[in-house]
N, C-alpha and C positions, 0 to 999 in steps of 0.2 A: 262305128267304132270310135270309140273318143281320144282324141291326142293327150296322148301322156306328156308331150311338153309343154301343156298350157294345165298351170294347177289354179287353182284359186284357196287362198290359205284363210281357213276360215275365223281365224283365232287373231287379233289383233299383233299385230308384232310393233316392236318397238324401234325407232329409228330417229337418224337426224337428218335434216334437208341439209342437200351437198350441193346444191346448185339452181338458184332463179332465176329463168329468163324475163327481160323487161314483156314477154307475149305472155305471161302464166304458165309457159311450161318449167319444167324443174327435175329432179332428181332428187330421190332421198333413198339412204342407205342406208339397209338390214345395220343395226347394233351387231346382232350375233353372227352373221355369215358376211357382212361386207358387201353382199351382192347389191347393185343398184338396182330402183326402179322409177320409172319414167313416171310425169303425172302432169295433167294440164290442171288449172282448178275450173273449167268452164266442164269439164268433164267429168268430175270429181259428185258422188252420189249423195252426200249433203249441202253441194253448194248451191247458197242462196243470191246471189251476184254479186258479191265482195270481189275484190280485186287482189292481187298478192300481198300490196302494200297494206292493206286493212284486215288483211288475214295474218297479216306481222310474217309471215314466211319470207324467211332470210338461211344462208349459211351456219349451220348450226343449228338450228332451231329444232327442240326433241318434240317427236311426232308419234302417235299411234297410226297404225295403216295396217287398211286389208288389199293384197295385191289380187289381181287377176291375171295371170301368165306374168310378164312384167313390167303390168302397166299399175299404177294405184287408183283402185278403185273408189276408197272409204281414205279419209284422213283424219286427224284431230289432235289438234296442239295440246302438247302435256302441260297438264296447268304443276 
């Protein structure tokens, strides 16, 4: 039986990072629903081993992302 509380949205959604730890974790939040979600970048399924700092990820910064339950799985800075 599969848990309905774990979705994985398969459509890019739009958002802005709300918060970087100096570890690479972070928070960015849904544009359209406000919900947050959690993100390390060591964890992150195009990272290649950039650091936060080199990834320009800051407060505010607009991001594409696919989440997985509420974690981010997929990122990518809006040029």
């Amino acid at each position: 039986m599969e848990d309905s509380s774990v979705h994985t949205t398969e459509q890019l959604k739009k958002g802005t990072v709300y918060r970087v730890l100096p570890d690479g974790h972070g928070f960015v939040q849904d544009v359209a629903s406000k919900y947050q979600y959690v993100f390390s970048v060591t964890a992150l399924q195009n990272y290649r081993g950039e650091s936060v700092g080199e990834l320009a990820l800051r407060k505010g910064t607009e991001v594409h992302f696919r989440a997985v339950g509420d974690r981010v799985a997929y990122l990518e800075l809006v040029h």
